[in-house]
Phi, psi and omega in degrees: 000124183305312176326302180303346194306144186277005119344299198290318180292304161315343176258335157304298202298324179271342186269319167343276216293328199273350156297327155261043178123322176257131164289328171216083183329157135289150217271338177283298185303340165296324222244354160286297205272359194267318175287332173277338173283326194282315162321325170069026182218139148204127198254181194188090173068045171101334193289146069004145172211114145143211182233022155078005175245170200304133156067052170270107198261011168264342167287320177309310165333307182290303185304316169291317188297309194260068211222130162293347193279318165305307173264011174287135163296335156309288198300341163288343183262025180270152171322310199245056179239111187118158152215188197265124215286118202314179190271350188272334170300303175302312180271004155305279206310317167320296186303344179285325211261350168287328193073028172309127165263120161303137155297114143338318206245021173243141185245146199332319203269356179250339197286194183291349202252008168307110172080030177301331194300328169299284180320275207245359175078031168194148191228140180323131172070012196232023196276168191302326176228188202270010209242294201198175169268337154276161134251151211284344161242029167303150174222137157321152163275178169090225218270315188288351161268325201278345177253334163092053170233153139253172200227038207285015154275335207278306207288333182271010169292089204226175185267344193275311211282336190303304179287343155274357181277000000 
Protein backbone atom coordinates (compact mmCIF):
# COMPACT_ATOMS: atom_id res chain seq x y z
CA UNK A 1 0.00 0.00 0.00
CA UNK A 2 1.51 3.19 -1.08
CA UNK A 3 -0.04 5.45 1.54
CA UNK A 4 2.19 3.19 4.10
CA UNK A 5 5.59 3.78 2.38
CA UNK A 6 7.50 5.58 5.13
CA UNK A 7 7.91 8.47 2.60
CA UNK A 8 4.66 8.96 1.55
CA UNK A 9 3.43 10.95 4.92
CA UNK A 10 6.42 13.41 5.09
CA UNK A 11 5.80 14.17 1.34
CA UNK A 12 2.05 14.61 1.67
CA UNK A 13 2.48 16.73 4.56
CA UNK A 14 4.86 19.14 2.98
CA UNK A 15 2.77 19.49 -0.40
CA UNK A 16 -0.37 20.27 2.26
CA UNK A 17 1.34 23.02 4.15
CA UNK A 18 2.64 24.34 0.72
CA UNK A 19 -0.82 24.26 -0.79
CA UNK A 20 -1.95 26.21 1.89
CA UNK A 21 0.43 28.95 1.78
CA UNK A 22 3.80 28.41 2.64
CA UNK A 23 6.00 27.75 0.14
CA UNK A 24 8.99 26.67 2.00
CA UNK A 25 8.01 24.90 5.42
CA UNK A 26 10.56 24.27 7.53
CA UNK A 27 11.83 21.31 8.19
CA UNK A 28 9.89 21.30 12.32
CA UNK A 29 6.83 22.11 10.52
CA UNK A 30 7.14 18.95 7.98
CA UNK A 31 7.73 17.29 10.70
CA UNK A 32 4.48 18.20 13.08
CA UNK A 33 2.44 17.81 10.96
CA UNK A 34 3.92 14.63 9.53
CA UNK A 35 3.42 13.21 13.16
CA UNK A 36 -0.30 14.16 12.91
CA UNK A 37 -0.98 12.06 9.76
CA UNK A 38 0.94 9.15 10.92
CA UNK A 39 -0.77 9.62 14.80
CA UNK A 40 -4.03 10.54 12.69
CA UNK A 41 -4.45 13.26 16.03
CA UNK A 42 -3.34 16.63 16.73
CA UNK A 43 -3.64 18.49 19.90
CA UNK A 44 -3.44 21.97 20.86
CA UNK A 45 -3.97 23.14 24.06
CA UNK A 46 -5.84 20.13 25.13
CA UNK A 47 -8.55 20.19 22.22
CA UNK A 48 -7.61 17.17 20.22
CA UNK A 49 -8.60 16.75 16.15
CA UNK A 50 -9.04 13.55 14.57
CA UNK A 51 -9.60 9.89 15.02
CA UNK A 52 -6.20 8.72 15.94
CA UNK A 53 -6.01 6.76 12.44
CA UNK A 54 -3.60 7.09 9.90
CA UNK A 55 -3.48 9.87 7.65
CA UNK A 56 -6.50 11.39 9.40
CA UNK A 57 -7.02 14.77 7.40
CA UNK A 58 -8.85 16.88 10.07
CA UNK A 59 -5.53 16.23 12.43
CA UNK A 60 -3.65 17.20 9.38
CA UNK A 61 -5.93 19.93 8.66
CA UNK A 62 -5.40 21.27 12.39
CA UNK A 63 -1.59 20.46 12.83
CA UNK A 64 -1.56 22.98 9.90
CA UNK A 65 -3.78 25.65 10.67
CA UNK A 66 -2.75 26.00 14.35
CA UNK A 67 0.88 25.25 13.94
CA UNK A 68 2.90 28.53 15.17
CA UNK A 69 4.90 28.62 12.27
CA UNK A 70 1.11 29.66 10.47
CA UNK A 71 0.10 31.99 12.64
CA UNK A 72 3.17 33.79 13.78
CA UNK A 73 3.34 37.24 13.20
CA UNK A 74 7.36 37.68 13.46
CA UNK A 75 7.30 34.88 10.46
CA UNK A 76 5.10 37.09 8.36
CA UNK A 77 7.10 39.27 8.33
CA UNK A 78 9.88 37.28 6.97
CA UNK A 79 10.82 37.58 2.80
CA UNK A 80 10.89 33.96 2.53
CA UNK A 81 7.73 33.00 4.42
CA UNK A 82 4.27 33.02 2.05
CA UNK A 83 4.28 32.22 -1.12
CA UNK A 84 2.98 33.95 -4.52
CA UNK A 85 -0.63 33.63 -4.93
CA UNK A 86 -1.52 32.47 -8.59
CA UNK A 87 -2.74 35.13 -11.07
CA UNK A 88 -6.34 33.33 -11.53
CA UNK A 89 -6.38 33.96 -7.50
CA UNK A 90 -5.58 37.22 -7.65
CA UNK A 91 -8.45 38.11 -9.84
CA UNK A 92 -10.48 36.16 -8.02
CA UNK A 93 -10.05 37.93 -4.85
CA UNK A 94 -9.88 41.19 -6.71
CA UNK A 95 -13.71 40.53 -8.18
CA UNK A 96 -14.46 39.42 -4.04
CA UNK A 97 -13.12 42.38 -2.99
CA UNK A 98 -15.80 44.38 -5.65
CA UNK A 99 -18.70 42.10 -4.20
CA UNK A 100 -18.76 40.88 -7.99
CA UNK A 101 -22.11 39.09 -8.97
CA UNK A 102 -22.26 36.77 -11.70
CA UNK A 103 -25.16 37.63 -14.32
CA UNK A 104 -27.63 34.61 -14.75
CA UNK A 105 -27.95 34.98 -18.00
CA UNK A 106 -24.07 35.24 -19.01
CA UNK A 107 -22.75 32.14 -19.28
CA UNK A 108 -19.36 30.79 -17.82
CA UNK A 109 -17.58 29.80 -21.49
CA UNK A 110 -18.70 33.15 -22.75
CA UNK A 111 -18.34 35.37 -19.62
CA UNK A 112 -15.66 37.52 -17.96
CA UNK A 113 -13.46 34.37 -17.59
CA UNK A 114 -12.96 34.28 -21.76
CA UNK A 115 -9.22 33.85 -22.75
CA UNK A 116 -8.02 34.09 -19.05
CA UNK A 117 -4.82 31.88 -20.27
CA UNK A 118 -4.15 35.12 -22.93
CA UNK A 119 -4.81 37.70 -20.09
CA UNK A 120 -3.22 36.45 -16.93
CA UNK A 121 -1.59 33.04 -17.96
CA UNK A 122 -3.96 30.49 -16.46
CA UNK A 123 -7.16 29.49 -17.10
CA UNK A 124 -10.11 27.46 -14.90
CA UNK A 125 -10.15 23.84 -15.51
CA UNK A 126 -7.14 24.21 -17.83
CA UNK A 127 -3.82 23.15 -16.89
CA UNK A 128 -1.47 22.01 -19.17
CA UNK A 129 -0.83 18.76 -17.85
CA UNK A 130 -2.76 16.34 -15.73
CA UNK A 131 -0.57 17.25 -12.41
CA UNK A 132 -0.71 21.76 -11.97
CA UNK A 133 -0.69 24.59 -13.73
CA UNK A 134 3.22 24.86 -11.92
CA UNK A 135 5.64 22.68 -10.99
CA UNK A 136 5.54 22.03 -7.34
CA UNK A 137 9.55 22.30 -6.83
CA UNK A 138 10.15 25.31 -9.46
CA UNK A 139 12.54 28.10 -8.09
CA UNK A 140 12.92 31.10 -9.73
CA UNK A 141 16.75 31.97 -11.11
CA UNK A 142 18.69 34.70 -8.93
CA UNK A 143 18.57 34.40 -4.96
CA UNK A 144 15.58 31.34 -4.75
CA UNK A 145 17.81 28.99 -6.56
CA UNK A 146 21.08 29.93 -4.89
CA UNK A 147 19.36 29.14 -1.74
CA UNK A 148 17.44 25.98 -2.67
CA UNK A 149 14.05 27.84 -1.75
CA UNK A 150 11.25 27.28 -3.88
CA UNK A 151 8.28 29.50 -5.84
CA UNK A 152 6.41 27.20 -7.66
CA UNK A 153 3.51 30.06 -8.38
CA UNK A 154 6.38 32.26 -9.42
CA UNK A 155 6.98 29.65 -13.08
CA UNK A 156 3.22 31.06 -14.37
CA UNK A 157 4.95 34.95 -14.00
CA UNK A 158 5.47 36.14 -17.16
CA UNK A 159 5.52 40.30 -17.93
CA UNK A 160 2.33 39.98 -20.05
CA UNK A 161 0.67 37.89 -17.31
CA UNK A 162 2.17 40.32 -14.58
CA UNK A 163 0.68 43.31 -16.77
CA UNK A 164 -2.96 41.50 -17.10
CA UNK A 165 -3.49 41.26 -13.60
Amino acid sequence: HLLRYPSAAPFISKKLIQYHGISNPSPGFVERVTRAFVGGSYNNSGVVFGNFKYGDLKAVAAAISLDPESSSLVIDEDPASGNVREPLLKVIQFMRSLSFRRRPNVKFRHGLFDEMSYKVGQMVFDPPDQFSFFSSDYSPPGVFAETDMVSPESELLSMSSVVGL
